[in-house]
C-alpha positions as CSV (number, residue, x, y, z in Angstrom):
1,X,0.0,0.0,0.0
2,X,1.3,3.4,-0.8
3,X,1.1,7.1,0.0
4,X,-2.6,7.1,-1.2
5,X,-3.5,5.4,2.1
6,X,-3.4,8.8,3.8
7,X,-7.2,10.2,4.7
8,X,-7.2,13.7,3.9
9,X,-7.5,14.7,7.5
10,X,-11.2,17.8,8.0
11,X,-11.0,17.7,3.9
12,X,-14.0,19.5,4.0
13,X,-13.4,21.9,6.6
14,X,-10.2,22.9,4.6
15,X,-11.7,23.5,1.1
16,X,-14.3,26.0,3.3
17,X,-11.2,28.0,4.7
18,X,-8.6,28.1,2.0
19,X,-11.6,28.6,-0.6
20,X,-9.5,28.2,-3.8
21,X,-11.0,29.7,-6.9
22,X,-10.8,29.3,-10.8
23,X,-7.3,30.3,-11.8
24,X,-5.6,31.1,-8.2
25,X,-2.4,29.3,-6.9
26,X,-1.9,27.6,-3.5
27,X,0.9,25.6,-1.5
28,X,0.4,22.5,0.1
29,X,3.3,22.3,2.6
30,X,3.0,18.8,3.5
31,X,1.3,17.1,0.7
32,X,1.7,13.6,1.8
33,X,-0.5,11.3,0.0
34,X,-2.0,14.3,-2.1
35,X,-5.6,14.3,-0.8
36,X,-5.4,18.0,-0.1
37,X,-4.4,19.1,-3.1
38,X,-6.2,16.9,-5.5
39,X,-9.4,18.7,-3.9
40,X,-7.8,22.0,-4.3
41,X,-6.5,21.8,-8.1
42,X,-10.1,20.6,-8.6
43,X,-11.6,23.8,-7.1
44,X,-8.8,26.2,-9.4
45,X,-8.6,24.6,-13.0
46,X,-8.1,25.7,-15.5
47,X,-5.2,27.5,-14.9
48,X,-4.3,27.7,-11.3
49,X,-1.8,25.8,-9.8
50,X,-0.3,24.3,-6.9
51,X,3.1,23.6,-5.5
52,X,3.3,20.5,-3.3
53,X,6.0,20.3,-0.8
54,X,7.3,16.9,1.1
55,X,10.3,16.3,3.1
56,X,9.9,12.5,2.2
57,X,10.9,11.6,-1.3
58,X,8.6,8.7,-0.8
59,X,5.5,10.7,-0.8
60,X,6.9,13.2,-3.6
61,X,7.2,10.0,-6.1
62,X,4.0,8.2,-5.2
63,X,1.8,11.6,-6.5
64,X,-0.1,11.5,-9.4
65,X,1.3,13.5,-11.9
66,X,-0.8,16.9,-12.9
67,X,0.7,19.6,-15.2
68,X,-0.8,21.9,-12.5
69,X,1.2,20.3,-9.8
70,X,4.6,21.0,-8.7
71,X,6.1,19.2,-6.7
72,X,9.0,19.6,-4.3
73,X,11.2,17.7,-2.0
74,X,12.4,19.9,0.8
75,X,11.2,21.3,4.3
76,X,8.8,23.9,4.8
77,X,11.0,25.6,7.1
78,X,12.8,26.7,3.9
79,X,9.5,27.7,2.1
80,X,10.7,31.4,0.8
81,X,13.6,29.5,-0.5
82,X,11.5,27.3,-2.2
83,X,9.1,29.6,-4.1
84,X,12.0,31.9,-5.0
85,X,13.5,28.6,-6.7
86,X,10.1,27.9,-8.3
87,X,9.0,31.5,-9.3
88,X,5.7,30.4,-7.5
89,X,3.9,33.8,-7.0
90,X,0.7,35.5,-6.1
91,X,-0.5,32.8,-3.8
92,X,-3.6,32.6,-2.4
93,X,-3.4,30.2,0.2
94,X,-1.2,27.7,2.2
95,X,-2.2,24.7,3.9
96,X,0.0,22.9,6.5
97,X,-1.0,19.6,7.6
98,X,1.1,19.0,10.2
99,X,3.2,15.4,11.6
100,X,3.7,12.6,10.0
101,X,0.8,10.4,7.9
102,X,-0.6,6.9,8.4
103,X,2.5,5.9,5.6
104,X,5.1,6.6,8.2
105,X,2.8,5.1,10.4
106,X,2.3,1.8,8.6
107,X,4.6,1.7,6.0
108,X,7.8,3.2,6.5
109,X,9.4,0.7,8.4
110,X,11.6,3.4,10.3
111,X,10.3,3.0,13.8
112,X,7.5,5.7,13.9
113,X,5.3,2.9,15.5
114,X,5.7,1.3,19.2
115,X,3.0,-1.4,18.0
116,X,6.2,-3.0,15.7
117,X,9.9,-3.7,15.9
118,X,11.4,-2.1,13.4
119,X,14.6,0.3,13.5
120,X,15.0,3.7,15.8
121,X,15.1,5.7,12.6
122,X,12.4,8.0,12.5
123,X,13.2,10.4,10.3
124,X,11.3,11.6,7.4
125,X,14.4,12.0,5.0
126,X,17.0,9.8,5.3
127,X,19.7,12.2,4.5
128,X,19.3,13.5,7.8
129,X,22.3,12.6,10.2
130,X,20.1,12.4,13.3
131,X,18.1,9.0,14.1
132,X,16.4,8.3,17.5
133,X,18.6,5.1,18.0
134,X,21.6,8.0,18.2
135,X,19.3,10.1,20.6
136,X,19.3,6.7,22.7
137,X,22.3,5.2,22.6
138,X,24.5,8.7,22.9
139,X,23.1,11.4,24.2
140,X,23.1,12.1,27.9
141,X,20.9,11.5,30.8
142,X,19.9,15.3,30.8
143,X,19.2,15.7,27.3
144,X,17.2,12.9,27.2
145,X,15.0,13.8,29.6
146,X,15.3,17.2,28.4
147,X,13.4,15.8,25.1
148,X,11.1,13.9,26.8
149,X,9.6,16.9,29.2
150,X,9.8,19.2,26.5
151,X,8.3,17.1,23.2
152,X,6.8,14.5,25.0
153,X,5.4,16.1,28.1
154,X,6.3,12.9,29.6
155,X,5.9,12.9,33.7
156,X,8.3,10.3,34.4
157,X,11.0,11.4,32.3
158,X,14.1,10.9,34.9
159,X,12.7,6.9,35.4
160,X,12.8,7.0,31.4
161,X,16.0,8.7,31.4
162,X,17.4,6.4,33.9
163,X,16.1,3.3,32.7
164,X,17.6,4.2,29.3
165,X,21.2,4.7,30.6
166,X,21.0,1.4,32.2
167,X,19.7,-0.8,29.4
168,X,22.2,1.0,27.3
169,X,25.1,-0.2,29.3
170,X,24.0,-3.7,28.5
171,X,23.7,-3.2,25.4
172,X,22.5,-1.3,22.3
173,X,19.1,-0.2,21.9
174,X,18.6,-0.4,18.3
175,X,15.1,-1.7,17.5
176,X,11.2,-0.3,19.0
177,X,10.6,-3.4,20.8
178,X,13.5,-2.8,22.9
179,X,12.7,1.3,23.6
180,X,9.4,0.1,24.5
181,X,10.1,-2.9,27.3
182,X,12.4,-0.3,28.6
183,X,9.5,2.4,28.5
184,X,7.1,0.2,30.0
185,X,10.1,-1.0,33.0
186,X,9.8,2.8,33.8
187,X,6.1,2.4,34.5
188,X,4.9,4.7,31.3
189,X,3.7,3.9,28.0
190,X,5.7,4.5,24.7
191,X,3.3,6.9,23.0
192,X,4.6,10.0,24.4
193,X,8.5,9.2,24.7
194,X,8.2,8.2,20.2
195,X,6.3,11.3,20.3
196,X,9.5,13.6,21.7
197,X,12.0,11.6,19.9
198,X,10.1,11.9,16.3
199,X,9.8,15.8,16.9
200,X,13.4,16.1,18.3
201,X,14.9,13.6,15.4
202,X,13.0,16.2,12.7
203,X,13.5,18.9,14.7
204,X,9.6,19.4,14.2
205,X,8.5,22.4,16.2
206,X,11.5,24.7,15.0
207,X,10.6,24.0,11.4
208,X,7.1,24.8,12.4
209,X,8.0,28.2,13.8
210,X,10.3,29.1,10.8
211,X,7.8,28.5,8.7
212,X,4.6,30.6,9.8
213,X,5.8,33.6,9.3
214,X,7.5,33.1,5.8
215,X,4.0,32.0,4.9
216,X,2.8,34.8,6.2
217,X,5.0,37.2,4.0
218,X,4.3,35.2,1.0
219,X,0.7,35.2,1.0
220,X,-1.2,37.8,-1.5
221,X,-3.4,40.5,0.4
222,X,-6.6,38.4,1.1
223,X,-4.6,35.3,1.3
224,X,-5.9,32.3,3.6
225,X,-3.5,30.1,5.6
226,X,-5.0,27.0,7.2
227,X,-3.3,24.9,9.5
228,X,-4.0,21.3,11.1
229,X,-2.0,20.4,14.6
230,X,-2.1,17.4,16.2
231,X,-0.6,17.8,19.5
232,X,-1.1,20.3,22.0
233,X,2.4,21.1,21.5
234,X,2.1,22.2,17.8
235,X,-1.3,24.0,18.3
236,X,0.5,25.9,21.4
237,X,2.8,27.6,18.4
238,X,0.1,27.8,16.0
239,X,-2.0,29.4,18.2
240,X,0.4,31.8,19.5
241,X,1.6,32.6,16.0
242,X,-2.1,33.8,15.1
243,X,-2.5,36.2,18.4
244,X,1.3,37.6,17.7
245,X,0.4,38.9,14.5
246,X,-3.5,39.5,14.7
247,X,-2.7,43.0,13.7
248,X,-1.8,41.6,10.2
249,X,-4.6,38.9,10.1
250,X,-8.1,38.2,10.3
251,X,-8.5,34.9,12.4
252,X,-11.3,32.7,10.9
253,X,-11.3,30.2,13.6
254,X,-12.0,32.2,17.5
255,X,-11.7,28.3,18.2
256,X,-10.0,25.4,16.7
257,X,-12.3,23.2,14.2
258,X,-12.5,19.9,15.3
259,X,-13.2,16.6,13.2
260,X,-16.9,15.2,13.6
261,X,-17.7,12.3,15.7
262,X,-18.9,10.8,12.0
263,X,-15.0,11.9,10.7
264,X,-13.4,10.1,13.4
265,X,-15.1,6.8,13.1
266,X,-14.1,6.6,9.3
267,X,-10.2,8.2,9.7
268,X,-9.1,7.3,13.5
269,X,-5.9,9.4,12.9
270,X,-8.1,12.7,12.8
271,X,-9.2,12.6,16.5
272,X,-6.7,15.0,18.0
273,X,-6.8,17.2,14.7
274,X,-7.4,20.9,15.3
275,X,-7.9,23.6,12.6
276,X,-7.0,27.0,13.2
277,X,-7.2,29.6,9.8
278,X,-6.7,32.8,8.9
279,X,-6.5,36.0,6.5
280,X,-3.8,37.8,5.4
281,X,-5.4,41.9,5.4
Protein backbone atom coordinates (compact mmCIF):
# COMPACT_ATOMS: atom_id res chain seq x y z
CA UNK A 1 0.00 0.00 0.00
CA UNK A 2 1.31 3.41 -0.81
CA UNK A 3 1.13 7.07 -0.01
CA UNK A 4 -2.59 7.12 -1.25
CA UNK A 5 -3.51 5.39 2.09
CA UNK A 6 -3.36 8.82 3.79
CA UNK A 7 -7.15 10.18 4.74
CA UNK A 8 -7.17 13.75 3.91
CA UNK A 9 -7.51 14.69 7.54
CA UNK A 10 -11.19 17.84 7.97
CA UNK A 11 -11.02 17.69 3.86
CA UNK A 12 -14.04 19.54 3.97
CA UNK A 13 -13.37 21.95 6.57
CA UNK A 14 -10.20 22.86 4.61
CA UNK A 15 -11.72 23.55 1.12
CA UNK A 16 -14.26 26.02 3.29
CA UNK A 17 -11.22 27.95 4.66
CA UNK A 18 -8.64 28.07 1.96
CA UNK A 19 -11.60 28.63 -0.58
CA UNK A 20 -9.55 28.19 -3.81
CA UNK A 21 -10.96 29.72 -6.88
CA UNK A 22 -10.77 29.34 -10.77
CA UNK A 23 -7.27 30.28 -11.85
CA UNK A 24 -5.56 31.09 -8.24
CA UNK A 25 -2.38 29.34 -6.88
CA UNK A 26 -1.92 27.56 -3.49
CA UNK A 27 0.95 25.61 -1.55
CA UNK A 28 0.41 22.52 0.12
CA UNK A 29 3.34 22.27 2.55
CA UNK A 30 2.99 18.81 3.51
CA UNK A 31 1.32 17.10 0.68
CA UNK A 32 1.74 13.55 1.76
CA UNK A 33 -0.50 11.33 0.01
CA UNK A 34 -1.98 14.33 -2.15
CA UNK A 35 -5.61 14.31 -0.80
CA UNK A 36 -5.37 17.97 -0.06
CA UNK A 37 -4.44 19.13 -3.10
CA UNK A 38 -6.15 16.93 -5.52
CA UNK A 39 -9.38 18.66 -3.86
CA UNK A 40 -7.76 22.03 -4.32
CA UNK A 41 -6.51 21.78 -8.07
CA UNK A 42 -10.14 20.60 -8.61
CA UNK A 43 -11.56 23.81 -7.10
CA UNK A 44 -8.82 26.25 -9.37
CA UNK A 45 -8.61 24.63 -12.97
CA UNK A 46 -8.14 25.73 -15.45
CA UNK A 47 -5.22 27.47 -14.92
CA UNK A 48 -4.34 27.68 -11.29
CA UNK A 49 -1.79 25.80 -9.80
CA UNK A 50 -0.29 24.27 -6.94
CA UNK A 51 3.15 23.64 -5.46
CA UNK A 52 3.32 20.52 -3.34
CA UNK A 53 5.95 20.29 -0.78
CA UNK A 54 7.29 16.94 1.09
CA UNK A 55 10.33 16.33 3.14
CA UNK A 56 9.88 12.45 2.18
CA UNK A 57 10.87 11.61 -1.30
CA UNK A 58 8.63 8.70 -0.77
CA UNK A 59 5.52 10.73 -0.83
CA UNK A 60 6.85 13.16 -3.56
CA UNK A 61 7.21 9.97 -6.12
CA UNK A 62 4.02 8.24 -5.16
CA UNK A 63 1.82 11.58 -6.54
CA UNK A 64 -0.14 11.50 -9.43
CA UNK A 65 1.26 13.52 -11.88
CA UNK A 66 -0.77 16.95 -12.87
CA UNK A 67 0.66 19.64 -15.18
CA UNK A 68 -0.77 21.87 -12.47
CA UNK A 69 1.22 20.34 -9.83
CA UNK A 70 4.55 20.99 -8.71
CA UNK A 71 6.10 19.18 -6.72
CA UNK A 72 9.03 19.61 -4.32
CA UNK A 73 11.21 17.69 -2.05
CA UNK A 74 12.38 19.85 0.80
CA UNK A 75 11.18 21.31 4.29
CA UNK A 76 8.84 23.93 4.80
CA UNK A 77 11.02 25.56 7.14
CA UNK A 78 12.79 26.73 3.89
CA UNK A 79 9.51 27.72 2.05
CA UNK A 80 10.67 31.44 0.76
CA UNK A 81 13.64 29.50 -0.46
CA UNK A 82 11.47 27.27 -2.17
CA UNK A 83 9.10 29.57 -4.14
CA UNK A 84 12.03 31.87 -5.00
CA UNK A 85 13.46 28.63 -6.74
CA UNK A 86 10.07 27.88 -8.28
CA UNK A 87 9.01 31.53 -9.26
CA UNK A 88 5.67 30.43 -7.50
CA UNK A 89 3.85 33.84 -7.02
CA UNK A 90 0.74 35.54 -6.06
CA UNK A 91 -0.52 32.79 -3.79
CA UNK A 92 -3.65 32.64 -2.36
CA UNK A 93 -3.41 30.25 0.15
CA UNK A 94 -1.17 27.69 2.17
CA UNK A 95 -2.16 24.72 3.94
CA UNK A 96 0.00 22.91 6.49
CA UNK A 97 -0.98 19.65 7.56
CA UNK A 98 1.14 18.99 10.21
CA UNK A 99 3.23 15.39 11.61
CA UNK A 100 3.70 12.61 10.00
CA UNK A 101 0.76 10.37 7.90
CA UNK A 102 -0.57 6.90 8.43
CA UNK A 103 2.47 5.91 5.58
CA UNK A 104 5.08 6.55 8.19
CA UNK A 105 2.84 5.09 10.45
CA UNK A 106 2.31 1.79 8.62
CA UNK A 107 4.57 1.74 6.00
CA UNK A 108 7.83 3.19 6.50
CA UNK A 109 9.40 0.68 8.40
CA UNK A 110 11.57 3.42 10.33
CA UNK A 111 10.34 3.00 13.80
CA UNK A 112 7.52 5.69 13.88
CA UNK A 113 5.26 2.92 15.46
CA UNK A 114 5.67 1.27 19.18
CA UNK A 115 3.02 -1.39 17.97
CA UNK A 116 6.22 -3.01 15.65
CA UNK A 117 9.87 -3.71 15.89
CA UNK A 118 11.39 -2.13 13.43
CA UNK A 119 14.63 0.32 13.49
CA UNK A 120 15.04 3.65 15.76
CA UNK A 121 15.11 5.69 12.60
CA UNK A 122 12.43 7.99 12.52
CA UNK A 123 13.18 10.41 10.32
CA UNK A 124 11.29 11.62 7.39
CA UNK A 125 14.40 11.97 4.99
CA UNK A 126 17.00 9.76 5.30
CA UNK A 127 19.66 12.22 4.51
CA UNK A 128 19.30 13.45 7.76
CA UNK A 129 22.32 12.60 10.17
CA UNK A 130 20.06 12.35 13.31
CA UNK A 131 18.12 9.02 14.05
CA UNK A 132 16.42 8.32 17.52
CA UNK A 133 18.62 5.09 17.96
CA UNK A 134 21.65 8.00 18.19
CA UNK A 135 19.28 10.13 20.60
CA UNK A 136 19.28 6.72 22.75
CA UNK A 137 22.26 5.25 22.62
CA UNK A 138 24.50 8.70 22.91
CA UNK A 139 23.11 11.43 24.18
CA UNK A 140 23.12 12.09 27.93
CA UNK A 141 20.87 11.52 30.77
CA UNK A 142 19.86 15.29 30.82
CA UNK A 143 19.24 15.69 27.33
CA UNK A 144 17.23 12.87 27.20
CA UNK A 145 15.01 13.83 29.61
CA UNK A 146 15.26 17.22 28.39
CA UNK A 147 13.43 15.81 25.12
CA UNK A 148 11.10 13.87 26.83
CA UNK A 149 9.63 16.93 29.17
CA UNK A 150 9.77 19.24 26.48
CA UNK A 151 8.34 17.13 23.22
CA UNK A 152 6.79 14.45 25.04
CA UNK A 153 5.38 16.14 28.06
CA UNK A 154 6.26 12.87 29.64
CA UNK A 155 5.86 12.95 33.71
CA UNK A 156 8.31 10.34 34.38
CA UNK A 157 11.03 11.43 32.26
CA UNK A 158 14.06 10.91 34.91
CA UNK A 159 12.73 6.88 35.41
CA UNK A 160 12.84 6.99 31.44
CA UNK A 161 16.00 8.68 31.35
CA UNK A 162 17.43 6.44 33.95
CA UNK A 163 16.12 3.29 32.65
CA UNK A 164 17.62 4.21 29.25
CA UNK A 165 21.17 4.67 30.61
CA UNK A 166 21.01 1.44 32.24
CA UNK A 167 19.66 -0.83 29.37
CA UNK A 168 22.23 0.96 27.25
CA UNK A 169 25.10 -0.23 29.27
CA UNK A 170 24.04 -3.70 28.55
CA UNK A 171 23.68 -3.20 25.36
CA UNK A 172 22.54 -1.26 22.31
CA UNK A 173 19.09 -0.22 21.89
CA UNK A 174 18.63 -0.41 18.34
CA UNK A 175 15.11 -1.69 17.49
CA UNK A 176 11.17 -0.27 18.98
CA UNK A 177 10.55 -3.38 20.80
CA UNK A 178 13.50 -2.76 22.88
CA UNK A 179 12.67 1.29 23.64
CA UNK A 180 9.41 0.08 24.51
CA UNK A 181 10.10 -2.90 27.29
CA UNK A 182 12.41 -0.26 28.61
CA UNK A 183 9.50 2.39 28.52
CA UNK A 184 7.15 0.17 30.05
CA UNK A 185 10.14 -1.02 33.00
CA UNK A 186 9.76 2.82 33.82
CA UNK A 187 6.12 2.36 34.47
CA UNK A 188 4.94 4.69 31.31
CA UNK A 189 3.69 3.94 27.95
CA UNK A 190 5.74 4.50 24.70
CA UNK A 191 3.35 6.86 23.02
CA UNK A 192 4.62 9.98 24.40
CA UNK A 193 8.48 9.24 24.65
CA UNK A 194 8.19 8.21 20.24
CA UNK A 195 6.28 11.35 20.25
CA UNK A 196 9.51 13.60 21.68
CA UNK A 197 11.97 11.61 19.94
CA UNK A 198 10.12 11.90 16.25
CA UNK A 199 9.78 15.81 16.88
CA UNK A 200 13.41 16.06 18.29
CA UNK A 201 14.90 13.55 15.42
CA UNK A 202 12.97 16.21 12.71
CA UNK A 203 13.55 18.91 14.66
CA UNK A 204 9.56 19.41 14.24
CA UNK A 205 8.50 22.36 16.21
CA UNK A 206 11.52 24.68 14.98
CA UNK A 207 10.56 23.99 11.41
CA UNK A 208 7.09 24.81 12.43
CA UNK A 209 7.96 28.15 13.81
CA UNK A 210 10.26 29.09 10.77
CA UNK A 211 7.81 28.55 8.70
CA UNK A 212 4.64 30.59 9.81
CA UNK A 213 5.78 33.57 9.33
CA UNK A 214 7.52 33.07 5.75
CA UNK A 215 3.95 31.96 4.90
CA UNK A 216 2.77 34.84 6.18
CA UNK A 217 5.05 37.18 3.96
CA UNK A 218 4.27 35.17 1.03
CA UNK A 219 0.75 35.25 1.02
CA UNK A 220 -1.15 37.78 -1.48
CA UNK A 221 -3.35 40.55 0.36
CA UNK A 222 -6.56 38.41 1.13
CA UNK A 223 -4.61 35.29 1.35
CA UNK A 224 -5.85 32.33 3.55
CA UNK A 225 -3.45 30.12 5.60
CA UNK A 226 -4.97 26.97 7.18
CA UNK A 227 -3.27 24.92 9.47
CA UNK A 228 -3.95 21.25 11.09
CA UNK A 229 -2.05 20.45 14.57
CA UNK A 230 -2.14 17.39 16.20
CA UNK A 231 -0.59 17.76 19.53
CA UNK A 232 -1.10 20.33 21.99
CA UNK A 233 2.38 21.15 21.51
CA UNK A 234 2.12 22.18 17.77
CA UNK A 235 -1.30 23.95 18.28
CA UNK A 236 0.45 25.93 21.35
CA UNK A 237 2.77 27.59 18.43
CA UNK A 238 0.08 27.80 15.96
CA UNK A 239 -1.96 29.39 18.18
CA UNK A 240 0.40 31.84 19.51
CA UNK A 241 1.60 32.56 15.99
CA UNK A 242 -2.13 33.82 15.13
CA UNK A 243 -2.47 36.15 18.37
CA UNK A 244 1.31 37.63 17.73
CA UNK A 245 0.40 38.88 14.47
CA UNK A 246 -3.50 39.51 14.71
CA UNK A 247 -2.75 42.97 13.74
CA UNK A 248 -1.81 41.56 10.23
CA UNK A 249 -4.62 38.91 10.13
CA UNK A 250 -8.06 38.25 10.28
CA UNK A 251 -8.54 34.89 12.43
CA UNK A 252 -11.29 32.69 10.87
CA UNK A 253 -11.30 30.20 13.58
CA UNK A 254 -12.02 32.20 17.49
CA UNK A 255 -11.69 28.31 18.18
CA UNK A 256 -9.99 25.38 16.74
CA UNK A 257 -12.28 23.18 14.25
CA UNK A 258 -12.46 19.90 15.32
CA UNK A 259 -13.21 16.62 13.15
CA UNK A 260 -16.90 15.23 13.58
CA UNK A 261 -17.72 12.31 15.66
CA UNK A 262 -18.86 10.83 12.04
CA UNK A 263 -15.01 11.88 10.70
CA UNK A 264 -13.42 10.06 13.43
CA UNK A 265 -15.15 6.79 13.06
CA UNK A 266 -14.07 6.62 9.29
CA UNK A 267 -10.21 8.20 9.68
CA UNK A 268 -9.14 7.31 13.49
CA UNK A 269 -5.94 9.38 12.94
CA UNK A 270 -8.07 12.74 12.77
CA UNK A 271 -9.22 12.58 16.50
CA UNK A 272 -6.74 14.99 17.96
CA UNK A 273 -6.80 17.20 14.71
CA UNK A 274 -7.39 20.92 15.29
CA UNK A 275 -7.85 23.59 12.62
CA UNK A 276 -7.04 26.98 13.18
CA UNK A 277 -7.17 29.59 9.77
CA UNK A 278 -6.72 32.77 8.95
CA UNK A 279 -6.51 35.97 6.51
CA UNK A 280 -3.81 37.84 5.42
CA UNK A 281 -5.42 41.88 5.44
Amino acid sequence: MAFNMHIPVLQKEVIQYLNPQPDENFIDATIGGGGHAAEILQKIAPRGKVLGIDWTPEAISEIKKNPNLILVCDNFANLSEIIKRYKFNKVSGILFDLGYSSWHLEESKRGFSFQKKEPLDMRYNAQNQLTAEKIVNFWSKFEIERVLADYGEEKRVRKIAEKIIEARKQKPIKNTAHLTEIIKQAGSAPRLTFQALRIAVNDELNNIEKALPQALQILAPRGRLVIISFHSLEDRIVKNFLKNNSLNLNILTKKPVIPTRQEIIINSRSRSAKLRACIKI
